[in-house]
N, C-alpha and C positions, 0 to 999 in steps of 0.2 A: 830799547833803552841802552844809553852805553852806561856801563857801572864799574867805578873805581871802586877795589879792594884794597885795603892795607892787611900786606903779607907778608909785612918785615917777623912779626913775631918764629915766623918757619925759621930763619937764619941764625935766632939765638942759640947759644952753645948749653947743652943739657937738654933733660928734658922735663915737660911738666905738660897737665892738664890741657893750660893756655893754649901750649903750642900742637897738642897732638888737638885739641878743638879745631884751630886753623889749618893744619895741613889740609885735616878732613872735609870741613865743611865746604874748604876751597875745593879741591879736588873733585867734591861733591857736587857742589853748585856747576862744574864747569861739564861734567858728566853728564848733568841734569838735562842744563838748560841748551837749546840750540837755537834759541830767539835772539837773546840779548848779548851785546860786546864784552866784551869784559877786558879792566885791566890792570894789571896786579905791580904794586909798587913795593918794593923791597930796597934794603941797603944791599945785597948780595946776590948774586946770580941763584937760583933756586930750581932752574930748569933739570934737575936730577930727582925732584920730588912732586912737581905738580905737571897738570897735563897741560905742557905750553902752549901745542900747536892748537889749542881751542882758545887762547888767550893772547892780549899783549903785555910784554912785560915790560915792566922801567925800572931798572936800576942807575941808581945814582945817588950821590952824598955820601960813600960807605966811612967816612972817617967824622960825618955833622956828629955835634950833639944835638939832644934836642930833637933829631930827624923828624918826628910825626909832626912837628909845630914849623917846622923851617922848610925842609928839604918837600917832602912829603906834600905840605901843604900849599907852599907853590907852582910842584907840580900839579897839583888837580886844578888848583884855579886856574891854569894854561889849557889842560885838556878840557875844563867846561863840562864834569861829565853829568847823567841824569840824576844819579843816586851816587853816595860812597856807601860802601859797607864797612865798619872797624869791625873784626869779630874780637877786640878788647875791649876795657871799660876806660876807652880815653877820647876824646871829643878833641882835634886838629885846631886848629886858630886859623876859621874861615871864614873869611869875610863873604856869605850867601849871595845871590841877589835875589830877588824878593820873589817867591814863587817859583824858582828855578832849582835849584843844588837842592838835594835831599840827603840827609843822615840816618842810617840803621846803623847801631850799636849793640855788642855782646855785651851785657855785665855778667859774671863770673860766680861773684862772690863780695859780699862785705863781711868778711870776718875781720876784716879792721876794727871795724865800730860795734862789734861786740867782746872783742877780743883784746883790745888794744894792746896790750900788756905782752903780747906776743906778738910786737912788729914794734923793727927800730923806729925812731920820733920822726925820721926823716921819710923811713918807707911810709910808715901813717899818713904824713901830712900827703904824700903825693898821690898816695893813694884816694883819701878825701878831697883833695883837687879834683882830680880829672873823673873818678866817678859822678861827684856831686854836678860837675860841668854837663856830666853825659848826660846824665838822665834827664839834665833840665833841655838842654839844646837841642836833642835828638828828635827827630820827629817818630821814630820807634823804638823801644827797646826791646829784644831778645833775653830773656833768663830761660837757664837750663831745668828749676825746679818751680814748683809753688810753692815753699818756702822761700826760695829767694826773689821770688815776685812781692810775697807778702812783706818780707823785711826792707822793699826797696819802697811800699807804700807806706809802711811803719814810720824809716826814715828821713824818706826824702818828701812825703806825701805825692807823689807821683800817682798820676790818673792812672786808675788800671787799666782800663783800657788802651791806655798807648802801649802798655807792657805785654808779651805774647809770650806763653810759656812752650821752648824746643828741647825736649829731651835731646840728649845726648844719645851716640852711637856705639853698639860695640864692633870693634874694627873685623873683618870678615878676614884682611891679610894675618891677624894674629894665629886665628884659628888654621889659616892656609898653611903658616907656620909649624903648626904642633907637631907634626907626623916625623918632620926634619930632625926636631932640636934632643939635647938630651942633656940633664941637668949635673953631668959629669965635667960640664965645658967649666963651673964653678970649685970646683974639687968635690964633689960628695961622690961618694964610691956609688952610689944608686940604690944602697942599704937604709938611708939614713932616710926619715920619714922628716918630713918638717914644715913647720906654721909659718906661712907666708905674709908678709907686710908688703906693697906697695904704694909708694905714695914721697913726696919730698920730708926730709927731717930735719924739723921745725917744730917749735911746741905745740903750734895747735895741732898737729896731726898725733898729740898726746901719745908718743912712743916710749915714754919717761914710764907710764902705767902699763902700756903693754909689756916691757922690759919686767916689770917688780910682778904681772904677773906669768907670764914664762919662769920667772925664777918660783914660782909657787909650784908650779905646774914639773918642773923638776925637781924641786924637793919633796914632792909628792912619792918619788921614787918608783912611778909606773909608766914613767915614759923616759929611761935612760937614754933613748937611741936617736929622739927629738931634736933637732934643731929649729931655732929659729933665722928667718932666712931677709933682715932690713933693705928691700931693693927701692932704692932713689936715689938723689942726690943731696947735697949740702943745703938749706935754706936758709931762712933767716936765723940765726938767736941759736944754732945747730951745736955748740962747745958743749952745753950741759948736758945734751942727751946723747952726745956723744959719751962724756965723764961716765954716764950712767950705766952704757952698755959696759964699757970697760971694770969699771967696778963691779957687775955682776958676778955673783960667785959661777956661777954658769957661762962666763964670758966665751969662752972656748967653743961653746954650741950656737953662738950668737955670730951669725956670717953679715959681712958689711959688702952688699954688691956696688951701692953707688948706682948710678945713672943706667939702665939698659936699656938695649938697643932690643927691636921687637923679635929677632931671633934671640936672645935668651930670655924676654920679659912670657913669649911662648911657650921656652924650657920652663920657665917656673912656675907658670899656671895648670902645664901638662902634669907635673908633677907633684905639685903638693900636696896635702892634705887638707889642708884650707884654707880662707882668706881673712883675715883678722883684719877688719877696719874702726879702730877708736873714736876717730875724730872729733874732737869738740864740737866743730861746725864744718861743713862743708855745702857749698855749693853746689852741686852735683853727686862728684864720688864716681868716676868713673873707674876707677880699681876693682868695685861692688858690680857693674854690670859685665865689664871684661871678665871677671874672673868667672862668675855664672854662664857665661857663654861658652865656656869649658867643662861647664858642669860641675864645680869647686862650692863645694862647702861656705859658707858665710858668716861668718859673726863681725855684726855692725855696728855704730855706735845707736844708742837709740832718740838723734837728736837731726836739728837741721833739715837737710832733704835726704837725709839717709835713710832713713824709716819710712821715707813716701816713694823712696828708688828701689829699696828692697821692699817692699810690700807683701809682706807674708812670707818671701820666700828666705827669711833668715833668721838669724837666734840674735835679738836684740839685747843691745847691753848696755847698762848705765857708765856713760863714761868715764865715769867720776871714780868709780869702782874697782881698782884692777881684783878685786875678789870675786865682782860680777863675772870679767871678764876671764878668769880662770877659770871659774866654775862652768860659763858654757864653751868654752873649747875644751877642757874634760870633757864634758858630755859628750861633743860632738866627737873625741877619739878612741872615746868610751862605747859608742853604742851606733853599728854599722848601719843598720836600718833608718837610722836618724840621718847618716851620710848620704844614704841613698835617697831619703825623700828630700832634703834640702837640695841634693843633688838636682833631683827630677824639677823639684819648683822653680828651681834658678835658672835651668834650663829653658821653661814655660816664660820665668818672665822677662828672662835676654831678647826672646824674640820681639818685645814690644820695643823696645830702642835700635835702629837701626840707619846709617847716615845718610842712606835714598831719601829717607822719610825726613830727615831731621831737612837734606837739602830742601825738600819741595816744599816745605813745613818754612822753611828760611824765603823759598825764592818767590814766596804766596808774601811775606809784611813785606818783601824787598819792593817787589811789584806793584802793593797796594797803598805806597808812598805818595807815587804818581799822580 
């Protein structure tokens, strides 16, 4: 089979889910497979990140707007290929011919349509575009949980069966990293103990409530030495949660990393004390299975596919709550034994997500398109 990739998402600046999903699974799939062609279309040379000499690449249009619908979409009706793979939730403007061209599709996440209220009118609406496009057009859909399988039948009334649920991965280079890194590269003398966040800041990643309870959790007066440590970038609607942090009376212990690169997203998993994920909704959570792969402590939100990725191995919290959510991070800095078995379980269930699987797991609907 020859199979076009769209692998523009690698080229965007930052980082997030989406793109660390595609670097991998490309990467993945090209590792994997030694049967089928492959050819990868991006606006940007990317041959510093994926394994080329197993692939053809085409770059071209780096200044279009629009690329996946113009540039993009041009190119594959030229090349004619067997299958396209999007690993986004966007569906191309192509004209098939009948029985020929086939579509596999990632969807992500719709926290649009439960969330609305935390996505500009404009990210909304394109959002609802080209989701709603994919799932109908697609001859497969990919989601990473069964939750988000379930909210795409909810939704869209989408046949379950066309939809295929692929866990996500955790990365094996992060871990390769750990032994290197040291969390001095941020200023902490190496003294300072601290609750770790990953993830982009944006309101549904509800950092507003993790903030009010960190300030609990210092006024509490038993963990002076505490930091918290917000590693992402800027997202949508990001001014107010930012106002928040700064307004803390704790602001001082409140460190803003921004975007990191996987030598220090290592340093901060090697070193924390735990991983604090709130989220209102998430799609995956790939923060929750990374960070267990380190052996890192867990408190998750108890909603979405959170509670079905963490599965036992974490202290579930109502995300509504930041009192819930102070109360089990106490616990967990409170009582060693409890560190050590959520340690040991996260441990047990990192191993069930891993990106060989998630590829052959990908290269089995891509195949069976056909």
């Amino acid at each position: 089979m020859k199979i076009a990739v769209y692998a523009n998402e690698i080229t965007r600046q930052g980082e997030s889910g989406v793109k660390t999903y595609s670097l991998e699974i490309i990467n993945h799939l090209l590792q994997t497979d030694d049967k089928n062609e492959y050819i990868l279309y991006c606006k940007k040379d990317i041959e510093d990140k994926v394994v080329v000499q197993k692939a053809k690449m085409v770059v071209a249009g780096r200044k279009k707007h629009l690329w996946a619908f113009t540039v993009f979409a041009k190119l594959v009706k030229a090349e004619r290929p067997d299958v396209v793979f999007m690993p986004v939730q966007t569906f191309p403007f192509l004209i098939r011919p009948k029985g020929k061209l086939k579509i596999v599709i990632t969807v992500h996440d719709v926290a649009f349509l439960f969330f609305p209220q935390y996505f500009t009118f404009v990210r909304r609406q394109i959002l609802q575009f080209h989701t709603k496009r994919a799932v109908k057009f697609a001859d497969r859909v990919i989601v990473p949980s069964e939750a988000t399988k379930n909210d795409l039948v909810r939704a869209y009334g989408v046949n379950p069966k066309k939809i295929k649920v692929i866990y996500h991965g955790a990365s094996k280079n992060l871990l390769k990293m750990a032994d290197k890194n040291d969390p001095r590269v941020i200023g902490l003398s190496g003294k300072n103990p601290y609750v770790l966040y990953v993830g982009s800041v944006q309101p549904r990643k509800n950092i507003v409530r993790l903030v009010q309870a960190f300030d609990m959790l210092k006024s509490s007066g038993k963990f002076n030495e505490h930091k918290l440590i917000i590693c992402g970038g800027k997202g949508w609607l990001y001014e107010k949660i930012y106002q928040q942090m700064c307004g803390s009376a704790y602001s001082e212990d409140i460190i803003l990393v921004g975007d990191a690169n996987n030598d220090l997203l290592a340093s901060l998993y090697t070193s924390a004390t735990l991983l604090v994920m709130p989220s209102l909704y998430e799609g995956f959570g790939l923060p929750v299975v990374e960070a267990m792969s380190f052996g890192l402590p867990v408190v998750c939100a108890d909603n979405s596919s959170l509670s079905e990725i963490a599965d036992g191995a974490a202290l579930l919290v109502d995300a509504y709550s930041p009192e819930d959510i102070f109360r089990k991070v106490e616990r967990i800095l409170e009582d060693g034994n409890l560190r050590l078995e959520l340690s040991r379980k996260g441990l047990a269930r990192a191993k069930d997500f891993n990106w060989e699987k998630t590829a052959e797991e990908t290269l089995e609907v891509i195949e069976s398109v056909r």
